[in-house]
C-alpha positions in Angstrom: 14.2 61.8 166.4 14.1 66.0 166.0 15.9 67.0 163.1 17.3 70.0 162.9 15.4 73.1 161.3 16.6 75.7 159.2 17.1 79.2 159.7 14.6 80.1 156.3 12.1 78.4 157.7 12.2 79.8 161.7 12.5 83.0 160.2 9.0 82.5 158.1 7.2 81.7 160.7 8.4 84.4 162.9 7.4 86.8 160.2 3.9 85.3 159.9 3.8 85.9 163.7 5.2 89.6 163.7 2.2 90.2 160.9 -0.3 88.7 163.4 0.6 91.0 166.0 0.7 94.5 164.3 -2.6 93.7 162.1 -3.7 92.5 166.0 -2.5 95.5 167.7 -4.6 97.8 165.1 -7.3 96.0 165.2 -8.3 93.2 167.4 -7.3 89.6 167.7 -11.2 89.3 166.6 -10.9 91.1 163.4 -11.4 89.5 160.1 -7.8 90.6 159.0 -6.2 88.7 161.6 -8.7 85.7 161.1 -6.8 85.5 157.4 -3.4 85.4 159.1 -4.0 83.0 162.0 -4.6 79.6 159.8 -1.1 80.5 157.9 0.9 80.6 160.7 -1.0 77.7 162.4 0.0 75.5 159.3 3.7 77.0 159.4 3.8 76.4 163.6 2.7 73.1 163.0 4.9 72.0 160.4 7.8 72.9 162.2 6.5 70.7 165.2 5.8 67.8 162.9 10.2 67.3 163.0 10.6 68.9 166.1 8.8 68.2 169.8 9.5 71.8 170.7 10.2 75.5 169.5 12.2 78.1 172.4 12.4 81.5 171.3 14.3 83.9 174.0 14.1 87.2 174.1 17.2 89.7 175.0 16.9 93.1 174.6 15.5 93.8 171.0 17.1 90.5 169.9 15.7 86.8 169.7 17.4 83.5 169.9 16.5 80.2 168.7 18.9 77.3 169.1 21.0 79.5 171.2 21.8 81.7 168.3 20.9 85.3 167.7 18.1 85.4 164.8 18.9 88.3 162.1 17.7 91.6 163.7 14.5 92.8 161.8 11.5 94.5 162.6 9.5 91.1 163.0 12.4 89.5 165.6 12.4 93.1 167.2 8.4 93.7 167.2 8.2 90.0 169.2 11.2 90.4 171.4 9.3 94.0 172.5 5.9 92.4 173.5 7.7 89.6 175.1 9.3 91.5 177.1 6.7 94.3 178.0 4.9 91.1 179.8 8.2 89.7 181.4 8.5 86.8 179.2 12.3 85.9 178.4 12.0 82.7 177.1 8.9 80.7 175.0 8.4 77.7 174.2 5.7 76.0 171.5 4.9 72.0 172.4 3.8 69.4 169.5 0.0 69.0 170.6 -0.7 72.7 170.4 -4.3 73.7 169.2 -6.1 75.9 168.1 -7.6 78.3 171.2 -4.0 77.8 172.8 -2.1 79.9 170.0 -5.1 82.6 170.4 -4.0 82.3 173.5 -0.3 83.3 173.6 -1.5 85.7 170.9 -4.3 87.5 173.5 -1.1 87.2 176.1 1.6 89.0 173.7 -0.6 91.7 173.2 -1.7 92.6 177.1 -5.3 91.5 176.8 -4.7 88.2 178.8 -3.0 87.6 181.9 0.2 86.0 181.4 -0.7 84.0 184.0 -3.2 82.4 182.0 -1.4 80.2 180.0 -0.4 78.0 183.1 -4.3 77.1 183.1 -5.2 76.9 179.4 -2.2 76.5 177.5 -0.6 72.9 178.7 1.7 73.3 175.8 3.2 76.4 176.2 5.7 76.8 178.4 7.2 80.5 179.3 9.0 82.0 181.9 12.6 84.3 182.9 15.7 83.0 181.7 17.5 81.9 185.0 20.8 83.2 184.9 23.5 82.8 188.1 25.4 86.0 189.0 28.4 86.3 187.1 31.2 87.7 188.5 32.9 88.0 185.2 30.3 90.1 183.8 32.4 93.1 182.0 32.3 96.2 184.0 32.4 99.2 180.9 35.6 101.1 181.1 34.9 104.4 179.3 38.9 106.0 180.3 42.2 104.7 181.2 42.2 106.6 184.3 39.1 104.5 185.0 40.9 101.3 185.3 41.1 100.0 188.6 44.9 99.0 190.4 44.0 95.6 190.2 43.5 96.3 186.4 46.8 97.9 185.8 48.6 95.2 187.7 46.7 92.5 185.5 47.7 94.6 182.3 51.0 95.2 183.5 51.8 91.1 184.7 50.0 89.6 181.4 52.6 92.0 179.2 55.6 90.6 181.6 54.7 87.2 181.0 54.9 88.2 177.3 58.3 89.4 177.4 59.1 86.6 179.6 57.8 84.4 176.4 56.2 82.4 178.9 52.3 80.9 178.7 49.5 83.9 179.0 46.6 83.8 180.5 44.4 86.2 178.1 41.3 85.8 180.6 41.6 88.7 182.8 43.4 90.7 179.4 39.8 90.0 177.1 37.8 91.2 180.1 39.2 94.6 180.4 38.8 94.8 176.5 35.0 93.8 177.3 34.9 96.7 180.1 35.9 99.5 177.2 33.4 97.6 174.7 30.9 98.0 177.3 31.3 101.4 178.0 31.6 102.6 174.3 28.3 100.7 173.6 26.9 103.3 176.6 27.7 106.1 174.9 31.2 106.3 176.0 33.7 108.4 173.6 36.8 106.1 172.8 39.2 109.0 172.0 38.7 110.2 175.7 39.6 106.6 176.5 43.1 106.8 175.0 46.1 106.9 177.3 47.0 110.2 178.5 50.0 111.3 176.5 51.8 112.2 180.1 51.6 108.1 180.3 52.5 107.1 177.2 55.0 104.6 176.3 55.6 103.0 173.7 58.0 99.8 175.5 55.0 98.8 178.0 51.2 97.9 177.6 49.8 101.4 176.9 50.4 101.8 173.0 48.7 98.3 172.8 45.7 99.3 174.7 45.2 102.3 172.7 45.3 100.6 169.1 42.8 98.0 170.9 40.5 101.4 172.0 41.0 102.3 168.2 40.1 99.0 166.7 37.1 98.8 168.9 35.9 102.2 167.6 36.6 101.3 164.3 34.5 98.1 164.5 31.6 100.0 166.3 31.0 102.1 163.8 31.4 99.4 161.4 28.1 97.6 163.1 30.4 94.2 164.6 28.9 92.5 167.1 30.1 92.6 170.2 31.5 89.2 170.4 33.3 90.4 167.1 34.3 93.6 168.8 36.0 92.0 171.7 38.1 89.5 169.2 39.5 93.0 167.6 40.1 95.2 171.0 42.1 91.9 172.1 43.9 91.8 168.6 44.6 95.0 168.7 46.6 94.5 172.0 48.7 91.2 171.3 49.3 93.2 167.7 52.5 93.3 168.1 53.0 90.1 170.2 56.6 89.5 168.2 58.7 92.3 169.5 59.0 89.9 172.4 62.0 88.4 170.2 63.7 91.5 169.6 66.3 92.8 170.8 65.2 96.0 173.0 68.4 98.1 171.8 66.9 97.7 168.3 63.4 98.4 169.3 64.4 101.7 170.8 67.3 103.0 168.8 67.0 106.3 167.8 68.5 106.3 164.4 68.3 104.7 161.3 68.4 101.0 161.4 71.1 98.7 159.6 70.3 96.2 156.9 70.3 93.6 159.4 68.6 95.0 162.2 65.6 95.7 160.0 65.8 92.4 158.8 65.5 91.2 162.3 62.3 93.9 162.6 60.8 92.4 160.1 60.9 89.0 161.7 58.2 90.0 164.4 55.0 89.3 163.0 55.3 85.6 162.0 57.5 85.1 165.0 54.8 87.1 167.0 51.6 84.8 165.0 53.9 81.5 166.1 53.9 82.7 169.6 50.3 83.0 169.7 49.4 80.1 168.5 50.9 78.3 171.3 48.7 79.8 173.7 45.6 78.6 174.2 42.4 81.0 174.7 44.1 83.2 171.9 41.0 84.3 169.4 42.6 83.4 165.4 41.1 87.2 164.5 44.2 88.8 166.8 46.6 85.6 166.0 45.8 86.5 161.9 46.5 90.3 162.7 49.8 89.8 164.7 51.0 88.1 161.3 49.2 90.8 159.2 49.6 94.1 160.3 52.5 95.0 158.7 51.4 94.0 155.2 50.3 97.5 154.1 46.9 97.5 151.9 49.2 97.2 148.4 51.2 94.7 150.0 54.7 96.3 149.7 55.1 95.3 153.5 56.2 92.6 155.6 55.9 89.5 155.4 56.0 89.3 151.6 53.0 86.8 149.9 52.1 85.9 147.0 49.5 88.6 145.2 46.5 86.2 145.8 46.7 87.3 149.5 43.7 89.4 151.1 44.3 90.6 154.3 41.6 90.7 157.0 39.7 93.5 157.9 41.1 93.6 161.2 44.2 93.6 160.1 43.8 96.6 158.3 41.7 98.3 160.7 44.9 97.6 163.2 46.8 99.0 160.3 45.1 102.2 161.3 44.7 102.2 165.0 48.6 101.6 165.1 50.0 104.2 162.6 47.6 107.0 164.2 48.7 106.1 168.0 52.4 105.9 166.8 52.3 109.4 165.3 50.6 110.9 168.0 52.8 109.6 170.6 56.6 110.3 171.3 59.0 107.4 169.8 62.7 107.3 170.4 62.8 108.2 166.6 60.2 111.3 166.5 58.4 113.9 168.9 54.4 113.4 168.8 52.6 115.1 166.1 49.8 117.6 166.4 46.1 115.6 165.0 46.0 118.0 161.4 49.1 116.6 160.6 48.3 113.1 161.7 45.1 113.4 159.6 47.3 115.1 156.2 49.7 111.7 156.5 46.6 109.2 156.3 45.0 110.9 153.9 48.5 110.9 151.8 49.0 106.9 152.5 45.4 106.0 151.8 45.1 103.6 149.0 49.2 102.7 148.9 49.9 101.5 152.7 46.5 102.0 154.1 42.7 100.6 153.1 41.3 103.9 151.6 37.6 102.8 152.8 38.7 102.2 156.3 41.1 105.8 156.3 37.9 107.9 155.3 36.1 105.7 157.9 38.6 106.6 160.9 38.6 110.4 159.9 34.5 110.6 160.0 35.1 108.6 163.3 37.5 111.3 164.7 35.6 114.3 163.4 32.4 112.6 165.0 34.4 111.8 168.7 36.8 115.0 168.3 34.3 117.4 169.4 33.6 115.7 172.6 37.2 115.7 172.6 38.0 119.7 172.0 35.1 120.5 174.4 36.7 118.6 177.1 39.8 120.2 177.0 41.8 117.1 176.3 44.9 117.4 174.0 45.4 114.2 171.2 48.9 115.7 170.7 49.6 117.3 173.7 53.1 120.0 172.7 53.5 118.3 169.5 56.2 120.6 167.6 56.3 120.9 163.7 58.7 118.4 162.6 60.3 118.5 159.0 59.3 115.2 157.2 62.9 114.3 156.8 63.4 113.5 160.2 61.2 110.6 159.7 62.9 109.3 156.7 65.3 107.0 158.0 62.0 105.1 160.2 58.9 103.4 159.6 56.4 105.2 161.4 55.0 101.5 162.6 57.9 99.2 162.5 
């Protein structure tokens, strides 16, 4: 029976393989350096087969897979994933029986001085080919603007957020692919502050400030090198953040004064009522039901809900933290007019450390001081006709409630 093996020991061998292929690639497979290398990995390649009858590598883009996992990207995985691919090989596979003259073989292949071809006659235990993959319809088309999302789009957006209010069951599929199509896009280059919603479109009681702290956290997570599994699971957190206003009461939500005692006790309700929601869904990822719960909980943890000091929020959380306060200031509440990006820029600075993640903060300014200029030279406005307003007229409101 094949047991499994471990990651330290696919990863040698791989290495020892790499080796073979750059002092091969210098030289020749003939030369005396390489004739030092080849025995090691033999040994290694056959050790491995002694507790397993076969070893698949696949190669996707710069990346390889073993076991249906990405390996860590390094120059080795990255050096064999490139001459796979430069002789259309997507998957390989290494048989228990191999000898001797068949790994010179797949060597002689890798490096273009053999037909590929010609491991079908002399290499019986080598298998190879393209990995056979059905169209998928669901593949994520990239989304680099709002403007760029199709009706069908907008109606999906705009009937997954009424089934929210509704507090009825959500279907997140359609929701996560959109989030995939601006993940897509911003991995081509895409700028995500031209991505926001226009200003003109804004508001605050419907999908679009949700979408735009997903856009953020997704920009945010970029930058700080998640995959993009990873970065899906935060544009979708980033848009059932604040999942819990479903069970407040609207007037509250949009009252343009100061709230009482109780209705900010009532506020405050909304991210464990919002977590509890989620969690009766199914397909929701934990990353976005951990932030609805978290994103209030400001990096000192003076916010809502109150835990006990051992408490360390997620990342996400605070990267949401982030995305939310910046779209909320730049945007038009019924409690503020929008405010111009220095200003926005001056008030995270100020709450960096206290209510914000200071790391993350200095992170998201170098993020819009990279994107702005893309931004400025486009003509787009962040804060379109944001006035100066007073900081007192924010005193009686939370900027993200």
């Amino acid at each position: 029976m094949s047991q499994p093996l471990d990651r330290y020991s696919i990863e040698n061998a791989l290495q020892q393989m790499s080796s073979i292929l750059a002092t091969a690639s210098l030289y020749s497979i003939e030369h005396n350096r390489v004739g030092l290398l080849l025995p090691r990995f033999q040994d290694t390649l056959y050790s491995l087969l002694h507790s397993q009858q076969e070893l698949t590598f696949f190669s996707i883009k710069k990346d390889l897979l073993y076991d249906g996992k990405p390996l860590p990207g390094t120059p080795h995985t990255q050096r064999i994933a490139s001459r796979l691919q430069s002789r259309n090989i997507e998957f390989i596979s290494f048989r228990q029986g191999i000898n001797h003259d068949e790994i010179i073989l797949f060597f002689q292949v890798a490096l273009g001085v053999a037909a590929v071809e010609d491991l079908d006659q002399q290499a019986p235990h080598i298998r190879y080919g393209l990995i056979d993959i059905q169209d998928n319809n669901d593949a994520p088309r990239p989304i680099a603007r709002f403007e760029d999302l199709t009706p069908e789009e907008l109606q999906s957006l705009e009937e997954f957020y009424a089934s929210l209010s509704n507090k009825d069951e959500c279907d997140i599929k359609e929701t996560a692919q959109i989030v995939a199509g601006f993940v897509a896009a911003f991995q081509q280059q895409a700028n995500p502050l031209l991505a926001l919603v226009p200003l003109r479109m804004e508001d605050e009681y419907s999908f679009t400030h949700s979408l735009n702290v997903a856009i953020l956290n997704i920009a945010q997570g970029m930058s700080l090198g998640l995959d993009e599994d990873l970065l899906r699971d935060v544009g979708v957190a980033g848009m059932l953040h604040d999942a819990g206003k479903i069970f407040i009461d609207k007037e509250i939500i949009r009252k343009p004064g100061q709230l009482t005692e109780e209705e900010w006790n009532r506020m405050r309700q909304h991210p464990s009522r919002g977590a509890q929601y989620l969690m009766s869904q199914d397909g929701i990822p934990k990353l976005a039901i951990l932030t609805a719960f978290e994103h209030h909980m400001r990096y000192d943890q003076t916010g809502y809900p109150k835990m006990p000091k051992s408490w360390k929020t997620n990342v996400c959380s605070q990267m949401t933290m982030i995305s939310d306060t910046f779209d909320a200031l730049r945007t038009k509440r019924s409690y503020k007019e929008p405010w111009d990006l220095p200003k926005i820029c001056g008030l995270l600075l100020d709450i960096a450390g206290t209510q914000l993640n200071p790391y993350l903060v200095m992170n998201f300014l170098k993020l819009l001081e990279k994107m702005g200029e893309d931004v400025l030279l486009s003509g787009i406005s962040l804060s379109e006709g944001a006035p100066e307003l007073p900081e007192e007229e924010l005193a009686n409101r939370q900027v993200c409630e």
